[in-house]
BAFI-3210 file (N, C-alpha, C; in Angstrom, 3 decimals, decimal comma, padded with zeros to 6 digits):
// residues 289
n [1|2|3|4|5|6|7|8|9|10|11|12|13|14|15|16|17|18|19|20|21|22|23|24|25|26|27|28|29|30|31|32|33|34|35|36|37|38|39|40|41|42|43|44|45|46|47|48|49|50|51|52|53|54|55|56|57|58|59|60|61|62|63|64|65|66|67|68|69|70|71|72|73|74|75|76|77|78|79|80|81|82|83|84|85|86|87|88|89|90|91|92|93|94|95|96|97|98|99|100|101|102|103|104|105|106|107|108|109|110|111|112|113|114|115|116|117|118|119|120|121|122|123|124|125|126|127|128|129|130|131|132|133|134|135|136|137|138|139|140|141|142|143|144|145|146|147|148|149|150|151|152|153|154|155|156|157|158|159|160|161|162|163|164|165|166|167|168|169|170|171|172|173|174|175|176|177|178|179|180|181|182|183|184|185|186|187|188|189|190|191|192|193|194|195|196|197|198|199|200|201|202|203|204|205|206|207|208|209|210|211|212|213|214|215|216|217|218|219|220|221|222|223|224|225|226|227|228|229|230|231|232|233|234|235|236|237|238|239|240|241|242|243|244|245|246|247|248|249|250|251|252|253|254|255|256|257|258|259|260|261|262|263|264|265|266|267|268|269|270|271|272|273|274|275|276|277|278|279|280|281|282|283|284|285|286|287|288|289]
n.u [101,439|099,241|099,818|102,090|100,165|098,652|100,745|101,253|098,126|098,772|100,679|102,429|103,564|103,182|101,076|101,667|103,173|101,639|099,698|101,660|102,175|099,731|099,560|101,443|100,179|097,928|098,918|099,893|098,212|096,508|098,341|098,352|095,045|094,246|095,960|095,052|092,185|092,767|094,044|091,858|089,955|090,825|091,399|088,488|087,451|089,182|089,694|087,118|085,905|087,637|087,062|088,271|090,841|090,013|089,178|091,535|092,251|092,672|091,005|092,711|095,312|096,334|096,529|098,615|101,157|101,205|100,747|103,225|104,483|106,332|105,792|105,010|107,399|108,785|107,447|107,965|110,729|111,033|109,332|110,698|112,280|110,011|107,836|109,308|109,577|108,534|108,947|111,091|112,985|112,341|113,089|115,661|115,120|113,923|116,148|117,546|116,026|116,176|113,730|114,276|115,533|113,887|111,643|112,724|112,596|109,905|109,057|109,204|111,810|111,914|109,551|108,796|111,025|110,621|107,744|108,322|109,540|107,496|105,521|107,058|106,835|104,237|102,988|104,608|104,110|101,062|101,335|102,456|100,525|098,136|098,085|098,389|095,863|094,139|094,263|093,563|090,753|090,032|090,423|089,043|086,500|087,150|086,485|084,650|084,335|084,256|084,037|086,268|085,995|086,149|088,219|090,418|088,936|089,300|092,433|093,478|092,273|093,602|096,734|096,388|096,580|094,015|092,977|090,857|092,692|093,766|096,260|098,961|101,042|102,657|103,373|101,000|101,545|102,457|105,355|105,671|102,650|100,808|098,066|096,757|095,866|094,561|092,192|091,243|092,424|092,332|093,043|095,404|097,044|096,398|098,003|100,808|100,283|100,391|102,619|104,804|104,185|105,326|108,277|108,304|107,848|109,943|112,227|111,889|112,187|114,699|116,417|115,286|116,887|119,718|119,220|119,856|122,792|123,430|124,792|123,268|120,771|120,175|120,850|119,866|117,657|117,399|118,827|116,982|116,352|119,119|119,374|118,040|118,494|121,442|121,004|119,762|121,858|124,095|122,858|122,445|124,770|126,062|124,629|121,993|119,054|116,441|116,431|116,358|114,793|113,485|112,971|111,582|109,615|107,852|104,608|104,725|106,495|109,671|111,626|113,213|112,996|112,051|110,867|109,748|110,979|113,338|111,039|111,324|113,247|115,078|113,558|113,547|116,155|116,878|115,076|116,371|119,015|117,926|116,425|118,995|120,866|119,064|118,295|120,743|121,793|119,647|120,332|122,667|121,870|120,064|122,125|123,737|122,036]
n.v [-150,874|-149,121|-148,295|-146,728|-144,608|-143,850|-141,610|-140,182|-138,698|-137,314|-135,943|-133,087|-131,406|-132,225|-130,687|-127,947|-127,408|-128,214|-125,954|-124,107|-124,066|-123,679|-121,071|-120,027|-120,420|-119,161|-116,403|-115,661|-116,298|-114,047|-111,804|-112,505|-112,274|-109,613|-109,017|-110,281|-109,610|-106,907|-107,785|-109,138|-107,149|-105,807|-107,895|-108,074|-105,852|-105,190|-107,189|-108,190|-108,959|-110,655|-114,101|-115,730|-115,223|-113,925|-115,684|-116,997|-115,780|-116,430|-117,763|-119,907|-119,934|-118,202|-119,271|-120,797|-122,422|-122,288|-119,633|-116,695|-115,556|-114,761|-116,010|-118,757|-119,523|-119,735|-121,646|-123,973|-124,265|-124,248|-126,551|-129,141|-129,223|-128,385|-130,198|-132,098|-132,376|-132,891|-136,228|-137,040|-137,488|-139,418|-141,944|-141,673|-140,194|-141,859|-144,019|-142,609|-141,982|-144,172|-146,373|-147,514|-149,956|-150,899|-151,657|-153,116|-155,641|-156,419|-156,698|-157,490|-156,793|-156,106|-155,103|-153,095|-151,527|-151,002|-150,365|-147,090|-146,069|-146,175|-144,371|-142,412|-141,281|-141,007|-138,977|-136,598|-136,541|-136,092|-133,695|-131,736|-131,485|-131,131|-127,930|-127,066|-128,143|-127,034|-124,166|-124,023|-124,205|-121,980|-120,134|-120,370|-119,506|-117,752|-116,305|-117,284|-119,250|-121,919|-123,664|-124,171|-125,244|-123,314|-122,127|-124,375|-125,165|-122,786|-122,764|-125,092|-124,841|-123,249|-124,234|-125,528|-123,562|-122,514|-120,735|-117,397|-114,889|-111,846|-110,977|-112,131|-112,758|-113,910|-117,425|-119,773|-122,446|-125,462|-127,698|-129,917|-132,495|-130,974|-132,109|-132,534|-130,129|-129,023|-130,828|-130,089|-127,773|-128,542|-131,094|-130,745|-129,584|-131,350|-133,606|-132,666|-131,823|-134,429|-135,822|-133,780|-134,543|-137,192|-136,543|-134,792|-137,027|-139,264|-137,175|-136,796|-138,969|-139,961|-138,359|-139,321|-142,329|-141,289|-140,654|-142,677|-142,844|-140,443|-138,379|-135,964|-133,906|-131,608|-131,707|-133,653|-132,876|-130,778|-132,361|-133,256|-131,148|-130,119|-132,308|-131,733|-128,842|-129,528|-130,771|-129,060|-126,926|-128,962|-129,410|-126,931|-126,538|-127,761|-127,195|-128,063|-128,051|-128,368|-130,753|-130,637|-130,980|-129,065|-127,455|-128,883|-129,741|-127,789|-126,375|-124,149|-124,611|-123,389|-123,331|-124,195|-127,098|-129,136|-132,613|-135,670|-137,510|-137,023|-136,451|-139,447|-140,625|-139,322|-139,926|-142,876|-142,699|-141,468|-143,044|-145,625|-144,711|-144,231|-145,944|-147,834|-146,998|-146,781|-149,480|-150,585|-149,227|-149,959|-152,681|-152,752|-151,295|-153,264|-155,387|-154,869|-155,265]
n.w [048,605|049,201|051,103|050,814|048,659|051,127|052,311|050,135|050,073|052,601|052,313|052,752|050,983|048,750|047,815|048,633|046,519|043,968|044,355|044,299|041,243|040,103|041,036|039,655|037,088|037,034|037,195|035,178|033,135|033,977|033,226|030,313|029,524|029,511|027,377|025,292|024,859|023,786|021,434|020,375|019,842|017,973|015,954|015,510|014,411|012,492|010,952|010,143|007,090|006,818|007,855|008,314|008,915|011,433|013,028|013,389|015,623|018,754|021,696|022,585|021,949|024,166|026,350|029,152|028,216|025,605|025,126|024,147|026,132|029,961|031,250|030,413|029,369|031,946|033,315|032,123|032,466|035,226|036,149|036,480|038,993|040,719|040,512|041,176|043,959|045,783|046,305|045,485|047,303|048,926|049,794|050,456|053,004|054,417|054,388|056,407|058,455|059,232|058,666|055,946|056,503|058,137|056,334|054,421|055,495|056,332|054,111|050,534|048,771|046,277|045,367|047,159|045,277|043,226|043,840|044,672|042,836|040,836|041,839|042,413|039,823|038,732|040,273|040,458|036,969|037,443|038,509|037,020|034,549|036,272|037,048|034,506|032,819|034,690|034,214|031,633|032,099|033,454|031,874|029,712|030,997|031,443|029,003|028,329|026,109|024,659|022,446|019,654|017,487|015,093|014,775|014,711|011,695|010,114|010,448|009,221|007,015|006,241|006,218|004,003|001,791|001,442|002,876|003,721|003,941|005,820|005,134|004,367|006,566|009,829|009,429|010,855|011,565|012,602|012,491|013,762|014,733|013,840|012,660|014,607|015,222|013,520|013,781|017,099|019,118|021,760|021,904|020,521|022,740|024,844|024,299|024,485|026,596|028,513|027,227|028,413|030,688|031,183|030,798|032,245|034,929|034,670|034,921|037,599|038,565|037,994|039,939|041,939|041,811|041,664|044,746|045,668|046,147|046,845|049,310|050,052|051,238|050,386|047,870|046,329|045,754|044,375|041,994|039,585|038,162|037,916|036,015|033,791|032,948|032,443|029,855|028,515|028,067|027,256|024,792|023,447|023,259|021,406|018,852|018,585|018,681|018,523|019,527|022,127|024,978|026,741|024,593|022,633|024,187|024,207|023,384|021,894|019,866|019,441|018,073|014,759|012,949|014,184|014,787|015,308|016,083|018,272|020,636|021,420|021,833|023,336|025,727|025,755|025,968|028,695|030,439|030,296|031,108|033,730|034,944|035,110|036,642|039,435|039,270|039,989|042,451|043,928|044,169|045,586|048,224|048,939|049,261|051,489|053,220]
ca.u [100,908|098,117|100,632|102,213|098,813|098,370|101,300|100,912|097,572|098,963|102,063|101,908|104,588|102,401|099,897|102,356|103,896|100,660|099,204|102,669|102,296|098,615|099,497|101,786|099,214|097,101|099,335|100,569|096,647|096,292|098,541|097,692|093,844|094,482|096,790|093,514|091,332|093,494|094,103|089,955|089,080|091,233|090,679|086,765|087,644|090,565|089,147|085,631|085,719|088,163|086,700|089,016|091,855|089,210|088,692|092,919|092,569|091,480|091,853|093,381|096,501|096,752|096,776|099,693|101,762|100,657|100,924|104,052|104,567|107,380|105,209|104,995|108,637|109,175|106,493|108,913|111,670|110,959|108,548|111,338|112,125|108,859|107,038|109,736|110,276|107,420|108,502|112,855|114,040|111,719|114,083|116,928|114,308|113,626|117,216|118,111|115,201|116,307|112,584|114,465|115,819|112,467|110,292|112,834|112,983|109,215|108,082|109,658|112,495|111,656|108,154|109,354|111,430|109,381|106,519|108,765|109,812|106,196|105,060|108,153|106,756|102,915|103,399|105,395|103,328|099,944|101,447|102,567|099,609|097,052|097,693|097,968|094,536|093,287|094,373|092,666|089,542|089,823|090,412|087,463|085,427|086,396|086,601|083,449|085,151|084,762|084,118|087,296|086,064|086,170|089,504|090,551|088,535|090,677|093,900|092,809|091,885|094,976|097,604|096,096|096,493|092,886|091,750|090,814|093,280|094,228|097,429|099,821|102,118|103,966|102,751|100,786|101,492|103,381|105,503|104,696|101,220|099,594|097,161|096,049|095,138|092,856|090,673|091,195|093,234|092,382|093,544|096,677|097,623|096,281|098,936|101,787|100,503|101,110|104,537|105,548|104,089|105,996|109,492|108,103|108,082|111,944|113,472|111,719|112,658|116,207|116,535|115,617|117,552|120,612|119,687|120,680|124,383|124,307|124,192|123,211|119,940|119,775|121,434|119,156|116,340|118,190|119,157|115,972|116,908|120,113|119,526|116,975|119,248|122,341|120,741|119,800|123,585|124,609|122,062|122,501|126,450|126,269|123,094|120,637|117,691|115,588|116,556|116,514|113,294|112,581|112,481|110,466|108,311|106,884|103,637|104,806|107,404|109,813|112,463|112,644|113,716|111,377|110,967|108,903|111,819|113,884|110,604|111,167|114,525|115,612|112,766|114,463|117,434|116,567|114,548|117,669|120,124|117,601|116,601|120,012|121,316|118,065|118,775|122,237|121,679|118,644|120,877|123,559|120,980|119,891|123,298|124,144|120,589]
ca.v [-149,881|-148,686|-147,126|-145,029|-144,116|-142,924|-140,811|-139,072|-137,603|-136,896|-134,779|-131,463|-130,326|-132,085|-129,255|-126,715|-127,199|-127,811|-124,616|-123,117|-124,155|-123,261|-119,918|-119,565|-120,413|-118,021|-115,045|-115,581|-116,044|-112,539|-111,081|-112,594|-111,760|-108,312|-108,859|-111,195|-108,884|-105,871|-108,668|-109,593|-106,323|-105,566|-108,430|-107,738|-104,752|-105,431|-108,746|-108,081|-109,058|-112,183|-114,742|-116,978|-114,102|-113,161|-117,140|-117,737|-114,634|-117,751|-117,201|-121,006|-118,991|-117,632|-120,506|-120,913|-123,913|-121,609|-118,148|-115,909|-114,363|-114,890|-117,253|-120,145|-120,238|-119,640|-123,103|-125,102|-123,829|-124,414|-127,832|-130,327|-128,955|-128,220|-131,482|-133,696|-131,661|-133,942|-137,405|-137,533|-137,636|-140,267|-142,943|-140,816|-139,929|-143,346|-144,424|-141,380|-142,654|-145,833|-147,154|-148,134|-151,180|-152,131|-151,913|-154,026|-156,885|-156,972|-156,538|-158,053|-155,845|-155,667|-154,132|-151,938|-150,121|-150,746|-149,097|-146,038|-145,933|-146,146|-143,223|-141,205|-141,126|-140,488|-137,681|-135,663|-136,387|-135,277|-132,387|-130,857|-131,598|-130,687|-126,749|-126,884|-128,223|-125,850|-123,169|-123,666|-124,431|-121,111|-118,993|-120,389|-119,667|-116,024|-115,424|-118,069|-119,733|-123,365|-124,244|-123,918|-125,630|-122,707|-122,026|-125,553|-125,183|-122,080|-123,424|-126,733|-124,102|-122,485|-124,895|-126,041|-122,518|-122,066|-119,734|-115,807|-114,063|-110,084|-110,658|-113,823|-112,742|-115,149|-118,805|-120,336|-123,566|-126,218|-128,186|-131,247|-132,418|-129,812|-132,598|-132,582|-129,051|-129,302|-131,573|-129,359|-126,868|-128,967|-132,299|-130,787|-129,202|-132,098|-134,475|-131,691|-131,997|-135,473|-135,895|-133,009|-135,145|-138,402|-135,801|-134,545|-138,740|-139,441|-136,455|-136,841|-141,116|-140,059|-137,803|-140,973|-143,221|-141,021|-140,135|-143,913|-142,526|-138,959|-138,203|-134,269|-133,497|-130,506|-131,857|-134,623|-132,330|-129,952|-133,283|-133,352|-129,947|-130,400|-132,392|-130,553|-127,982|-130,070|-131,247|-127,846|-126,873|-130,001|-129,186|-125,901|-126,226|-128,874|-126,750|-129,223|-127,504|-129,668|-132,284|-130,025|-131,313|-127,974|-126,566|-129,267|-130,256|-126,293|-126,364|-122,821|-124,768|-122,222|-123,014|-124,843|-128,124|-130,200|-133,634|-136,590|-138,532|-136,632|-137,074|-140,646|-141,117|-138,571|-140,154|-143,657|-142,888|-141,586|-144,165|-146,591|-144,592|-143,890|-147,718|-148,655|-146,016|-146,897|-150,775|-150,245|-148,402|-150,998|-153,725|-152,272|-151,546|-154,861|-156,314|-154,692|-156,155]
ca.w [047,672|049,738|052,678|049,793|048,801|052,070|051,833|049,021|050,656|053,666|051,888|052,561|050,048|047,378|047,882|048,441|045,054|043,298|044,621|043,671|040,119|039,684|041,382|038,579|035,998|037,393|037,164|033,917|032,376|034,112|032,020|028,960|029,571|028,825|025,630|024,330|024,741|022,729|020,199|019,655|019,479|017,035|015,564|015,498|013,590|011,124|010,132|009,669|005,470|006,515|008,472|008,475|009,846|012,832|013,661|014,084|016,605|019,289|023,289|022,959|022,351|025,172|027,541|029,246|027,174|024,167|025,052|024,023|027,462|030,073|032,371|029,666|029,138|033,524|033,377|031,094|033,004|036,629|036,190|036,904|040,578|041,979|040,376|042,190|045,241|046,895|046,207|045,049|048,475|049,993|050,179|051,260|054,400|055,023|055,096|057,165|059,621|059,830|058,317|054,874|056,748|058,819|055,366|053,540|056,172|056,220|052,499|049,322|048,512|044,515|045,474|047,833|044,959|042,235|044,085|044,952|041,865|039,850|042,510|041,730|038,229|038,945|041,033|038,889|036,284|037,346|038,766|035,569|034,158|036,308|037,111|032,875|032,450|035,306|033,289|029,903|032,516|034,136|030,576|028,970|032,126|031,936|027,876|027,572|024,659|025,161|021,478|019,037|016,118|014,129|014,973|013,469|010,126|010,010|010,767|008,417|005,164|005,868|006,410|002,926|000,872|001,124|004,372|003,403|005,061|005,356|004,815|004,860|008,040|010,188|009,471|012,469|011,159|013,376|012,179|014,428|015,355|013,141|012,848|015,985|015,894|012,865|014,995|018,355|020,433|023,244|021,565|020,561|023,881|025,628|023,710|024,603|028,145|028,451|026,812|029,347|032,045|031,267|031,186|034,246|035,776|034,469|035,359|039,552|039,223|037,885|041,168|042,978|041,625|041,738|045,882|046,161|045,982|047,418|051,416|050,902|050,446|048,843|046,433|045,441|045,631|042,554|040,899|038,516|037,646|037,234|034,598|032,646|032,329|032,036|028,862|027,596|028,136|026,310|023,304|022,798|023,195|020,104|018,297|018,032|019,993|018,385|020,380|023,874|025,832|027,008|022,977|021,837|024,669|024,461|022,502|021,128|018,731|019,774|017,446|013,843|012,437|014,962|014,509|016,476|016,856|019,501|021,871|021,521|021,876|024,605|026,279|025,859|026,238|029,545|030,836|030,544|031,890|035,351|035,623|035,121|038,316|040,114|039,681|040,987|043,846|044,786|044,719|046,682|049,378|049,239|049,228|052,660|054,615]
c.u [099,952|098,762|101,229|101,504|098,714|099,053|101,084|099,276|097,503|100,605|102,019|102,623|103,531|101,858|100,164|102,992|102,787|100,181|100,393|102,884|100,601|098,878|100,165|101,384|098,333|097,673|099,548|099,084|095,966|096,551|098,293|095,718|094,001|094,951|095,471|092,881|091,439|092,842|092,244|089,729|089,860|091,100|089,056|086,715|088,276|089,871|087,565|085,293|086,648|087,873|087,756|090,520|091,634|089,312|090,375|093,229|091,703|092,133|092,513|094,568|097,552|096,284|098,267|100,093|101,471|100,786|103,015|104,407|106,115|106,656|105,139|106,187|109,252|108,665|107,421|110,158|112,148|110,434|109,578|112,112|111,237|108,486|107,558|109,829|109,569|107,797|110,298|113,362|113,141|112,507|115,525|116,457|114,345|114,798|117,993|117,429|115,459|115,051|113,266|114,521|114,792|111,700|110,962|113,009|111,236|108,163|109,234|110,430|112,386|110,225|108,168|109,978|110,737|108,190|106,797|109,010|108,430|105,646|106,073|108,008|105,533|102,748|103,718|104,327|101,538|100,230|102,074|101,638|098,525|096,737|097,809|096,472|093,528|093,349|093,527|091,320|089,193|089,539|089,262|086,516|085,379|086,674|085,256|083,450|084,923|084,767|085,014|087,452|086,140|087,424|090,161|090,096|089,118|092,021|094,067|093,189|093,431|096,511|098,111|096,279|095,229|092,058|091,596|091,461|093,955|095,503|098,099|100,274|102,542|102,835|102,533|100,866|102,655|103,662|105,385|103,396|100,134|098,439|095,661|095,316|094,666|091,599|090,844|092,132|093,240|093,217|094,993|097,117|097,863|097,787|100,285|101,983|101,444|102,631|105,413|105,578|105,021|107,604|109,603|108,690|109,488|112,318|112,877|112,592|114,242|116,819|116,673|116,566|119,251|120,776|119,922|122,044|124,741|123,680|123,777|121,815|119,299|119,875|120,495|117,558|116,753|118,403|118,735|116,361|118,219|120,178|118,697|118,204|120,736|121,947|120,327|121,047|123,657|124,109|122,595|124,054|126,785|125,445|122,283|119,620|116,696|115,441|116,697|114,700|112,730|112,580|111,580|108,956|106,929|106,177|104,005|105,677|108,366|110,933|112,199|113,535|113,219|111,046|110,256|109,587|112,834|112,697|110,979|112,156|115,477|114,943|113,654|115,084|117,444|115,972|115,717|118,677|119,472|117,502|117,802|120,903|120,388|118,413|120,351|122,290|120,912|119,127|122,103|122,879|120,526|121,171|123,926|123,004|121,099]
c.v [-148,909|-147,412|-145,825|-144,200|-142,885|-141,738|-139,567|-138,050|-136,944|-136,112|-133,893|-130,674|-130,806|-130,920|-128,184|-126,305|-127,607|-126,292|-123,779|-122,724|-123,169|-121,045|-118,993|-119,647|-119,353|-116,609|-114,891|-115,770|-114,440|-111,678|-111,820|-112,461|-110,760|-108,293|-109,784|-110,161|-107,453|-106,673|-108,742|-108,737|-105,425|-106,596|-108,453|-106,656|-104,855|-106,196|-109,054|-108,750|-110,385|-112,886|-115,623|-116,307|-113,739|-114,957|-117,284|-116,790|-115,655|-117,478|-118,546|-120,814|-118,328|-117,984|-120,660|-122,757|-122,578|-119,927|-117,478|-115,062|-115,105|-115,871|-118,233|-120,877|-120,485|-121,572|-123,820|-124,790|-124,630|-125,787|-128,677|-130,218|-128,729|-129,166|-132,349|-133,147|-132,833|-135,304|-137,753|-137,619|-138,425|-141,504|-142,531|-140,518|-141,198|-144,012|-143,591|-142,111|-143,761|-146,883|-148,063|-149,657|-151,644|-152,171|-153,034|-155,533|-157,230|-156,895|-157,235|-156,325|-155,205|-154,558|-153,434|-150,261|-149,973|-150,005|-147,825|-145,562|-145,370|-144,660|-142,031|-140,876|-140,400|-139,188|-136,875|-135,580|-136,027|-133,971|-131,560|-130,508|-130,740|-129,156|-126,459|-126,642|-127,101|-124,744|-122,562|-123,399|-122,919|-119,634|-118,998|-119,747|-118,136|-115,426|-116,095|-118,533|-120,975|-124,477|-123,840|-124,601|-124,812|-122,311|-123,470|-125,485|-124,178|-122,264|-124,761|-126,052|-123,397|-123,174|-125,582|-124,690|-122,309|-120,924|-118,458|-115,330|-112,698|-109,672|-112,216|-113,644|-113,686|-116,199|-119,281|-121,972|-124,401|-127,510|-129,735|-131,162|-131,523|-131,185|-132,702|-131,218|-128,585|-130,116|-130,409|-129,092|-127,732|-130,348|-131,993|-130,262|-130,405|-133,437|-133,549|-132,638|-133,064|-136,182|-135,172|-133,541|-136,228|-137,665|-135,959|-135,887|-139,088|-139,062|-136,638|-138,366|-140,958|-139,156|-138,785|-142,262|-142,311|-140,494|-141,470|-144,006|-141,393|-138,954|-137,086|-134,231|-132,816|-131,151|-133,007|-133,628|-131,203|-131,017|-133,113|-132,024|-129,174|-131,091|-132,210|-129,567|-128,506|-130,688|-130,302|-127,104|-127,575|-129,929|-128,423|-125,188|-127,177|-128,623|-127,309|-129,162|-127,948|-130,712|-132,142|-130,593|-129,746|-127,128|-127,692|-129,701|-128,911|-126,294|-125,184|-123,756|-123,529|-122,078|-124,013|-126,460|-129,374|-131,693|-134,637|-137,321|-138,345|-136,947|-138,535|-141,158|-140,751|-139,618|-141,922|-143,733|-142,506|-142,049|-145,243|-146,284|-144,246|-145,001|-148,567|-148,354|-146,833|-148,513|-151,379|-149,732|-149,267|-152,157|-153,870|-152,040|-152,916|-155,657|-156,227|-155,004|-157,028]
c.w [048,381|050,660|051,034|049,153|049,896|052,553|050,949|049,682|051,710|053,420|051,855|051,554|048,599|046,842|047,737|046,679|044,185|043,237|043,807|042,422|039,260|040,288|039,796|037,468|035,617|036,843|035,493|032,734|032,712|033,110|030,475|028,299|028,568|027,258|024,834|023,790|023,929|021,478|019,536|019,319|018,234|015,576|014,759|014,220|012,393|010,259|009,637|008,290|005,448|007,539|009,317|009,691|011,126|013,125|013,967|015,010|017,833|021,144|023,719|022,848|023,035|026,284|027,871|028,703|026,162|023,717|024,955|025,072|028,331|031,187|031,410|029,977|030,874|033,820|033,115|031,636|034,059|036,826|036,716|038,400|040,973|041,625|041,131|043,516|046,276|047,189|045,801|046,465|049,278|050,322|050,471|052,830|054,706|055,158|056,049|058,317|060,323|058,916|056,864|055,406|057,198|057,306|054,249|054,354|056,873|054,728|051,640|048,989|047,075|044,763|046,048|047,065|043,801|042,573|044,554|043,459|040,631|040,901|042,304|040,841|037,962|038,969|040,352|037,626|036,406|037,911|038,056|035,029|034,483|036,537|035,546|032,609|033,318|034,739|032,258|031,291|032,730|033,098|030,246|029,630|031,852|030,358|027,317|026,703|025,404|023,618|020,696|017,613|014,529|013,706|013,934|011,946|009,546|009,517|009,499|006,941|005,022|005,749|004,475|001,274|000,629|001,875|003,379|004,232|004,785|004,502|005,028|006,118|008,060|009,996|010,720|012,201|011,846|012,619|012,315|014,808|014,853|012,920|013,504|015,945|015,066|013,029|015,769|018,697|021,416|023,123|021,684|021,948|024,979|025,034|024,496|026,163|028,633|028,275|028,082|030,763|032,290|031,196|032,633|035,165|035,546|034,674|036,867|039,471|038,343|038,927|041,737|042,654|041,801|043,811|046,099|046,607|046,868|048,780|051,739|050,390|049,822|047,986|045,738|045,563|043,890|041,606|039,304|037,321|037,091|035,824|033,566|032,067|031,753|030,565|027,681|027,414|026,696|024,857|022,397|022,072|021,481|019,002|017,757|019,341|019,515|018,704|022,035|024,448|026,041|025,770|023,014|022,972|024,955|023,072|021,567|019,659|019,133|018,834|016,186|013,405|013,439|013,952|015,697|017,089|018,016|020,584|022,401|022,270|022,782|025,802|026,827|026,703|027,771|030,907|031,128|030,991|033,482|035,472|035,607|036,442|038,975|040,433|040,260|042,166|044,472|045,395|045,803|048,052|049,688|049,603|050,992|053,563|054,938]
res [x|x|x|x|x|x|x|x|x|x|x|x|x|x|x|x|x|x|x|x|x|x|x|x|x|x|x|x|x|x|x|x|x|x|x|x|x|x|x|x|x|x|x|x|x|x|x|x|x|x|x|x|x|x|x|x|x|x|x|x|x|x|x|x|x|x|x|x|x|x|x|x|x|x|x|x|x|x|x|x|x|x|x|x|x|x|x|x|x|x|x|x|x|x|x|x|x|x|x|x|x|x|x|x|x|x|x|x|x|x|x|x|x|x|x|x|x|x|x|x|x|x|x|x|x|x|x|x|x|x|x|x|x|x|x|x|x|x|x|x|x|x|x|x|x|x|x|x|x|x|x|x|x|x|x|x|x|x|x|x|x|x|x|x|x|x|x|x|x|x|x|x|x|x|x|x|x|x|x|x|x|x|x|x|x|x|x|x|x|x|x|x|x|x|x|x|x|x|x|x|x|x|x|x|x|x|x|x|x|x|x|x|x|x|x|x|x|x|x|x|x|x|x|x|x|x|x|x|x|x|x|x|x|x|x|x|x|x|x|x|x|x|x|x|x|x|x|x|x|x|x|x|x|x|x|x|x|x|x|x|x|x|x|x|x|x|x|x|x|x|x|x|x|x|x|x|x|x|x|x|x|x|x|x|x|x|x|x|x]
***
């Protein structure tokens, strides 16, 4: 456990594809700066006599996960090739090297893939995550917003037919998790995050478990990504985009007829078809030591 430890901070692609992600956080909070700052001050103005209308004008909005721009949906796009890029082809390297065979003829071969396996999952998952959370960090920092409870009591009165508002318009009301985001913006995003992170970990450890089989390694580096999109294909071809990972795992809600139980169950169902590859491929390696 410790040596793959030591790995991971001695990976230089980790860094590269962190940085790559936060770069793209960055750019895409650029442009939505600007469109805030229209919005408030119009806001400021319009809404003056409705409180409640000026409080759902919130710069938690326009965080990427949340913002209406073309960097959210690029985020939810791209995440399942750069998160694994670091960590799906490490046991394809190591049997290329030769090392697969010295590490399984002095370690316990179950802990060997079990701890490739549990790091194939990590990985991925804080690196979705964390250029997210740097994000909100970096908005607040430059709109000075760090409290959003007004926003919620808002969102709360209104969800309920009670806010003051100018006008009805489009409903900001989500159909999942609206809960969450009459406590907090940060709660609900932070829940989003998460979910997107544990995607993130299944689609890198169903890369790895499928480079058990393939000898090219491009190709197990696209895997992950392959089947992200192979699954938005498959959705959209059968129209149940309520059940596409990349519709529902986007905080925007981007389309309607959501439901809690596709996270669950994609999620599943995914899980059992990578540990079932992954434990096939392990034992076949094992079988030829």
């Amino acid at each position: 456990m410790l040596v793959e430890v030591r790995k991971v901070f001695t990976n230089k692609t980790i860094y590269i594809c962190l940085c790559s992600l936060i770069l793209l956080v960055s750019i895409g909070l650029w442009a939505n700066l600007k469109q805030f700052r229209i919005d408030y001050n119009i806001a400021q103005d319009s809404f003056a006599k409705f409180p409640d209308s000026k409080a759902l004008v919130s710069p938690w909005e326009y965080w990427i996960g949340q913002s209406p721009n073309f960097f959210t949906s690029f985020y939810y796009f791209i995440y399942p090739l750069i998160v694994s890029l670091p960590i799906v082809d490490t046991i394809f390297k190591e049997k290329v090297t030769g090392n697969l065979n010295y590490q399984l003829t002095r370690k316990n071969s179950f802990s060997y893939f079990v701890t490739k396996f549990v790091f194939s999952f990590i990985i991925p998952f804080m690196l979705f995550i964390v250029p997210l959370i740097i994000g909100i960090v970096i908005f607040n920092l430059i709109t000075g917003t760090w409290d959003y409870s007004n926003f919620s009591i808002s969102y709360n009165k209104m969800i309920h037919g009670k806010a003051v508002l100018l006008n009805s318009g489009p409903s900001l009301k989500k159909e999942i998790f609206s809960s969450l985001l009459c406590i907090s913006p940060y709660l609900y995003m932070l829940n989003y995050f998460l979910i997107g992170g544990l995607y993130a970990g299944i689609y890198s450890c169903f890369g790895l478990a499928f480079s058990l089989f393939i000898k090219n390694r491009y190709l197990i580096l696209v895997t992950p990504m392959c089947l992200h999109l192979g699954i938005w294909i498959i959705f959209s071809l059968l129209g149940l985009l309520s059940w596409d990972p990349f519709n529902f795992l986007d905080p925007r809600q981007p389309v309607e007829k959501l439901t809690y139980l596709p996270f669950v169950i994609d999620f599943v169902a995914l899980f059992i078809l990578t540990t079932s590859i992954y434990s096939l491929g392990a034992r076949k390696i094992i079988d030829v030591q």
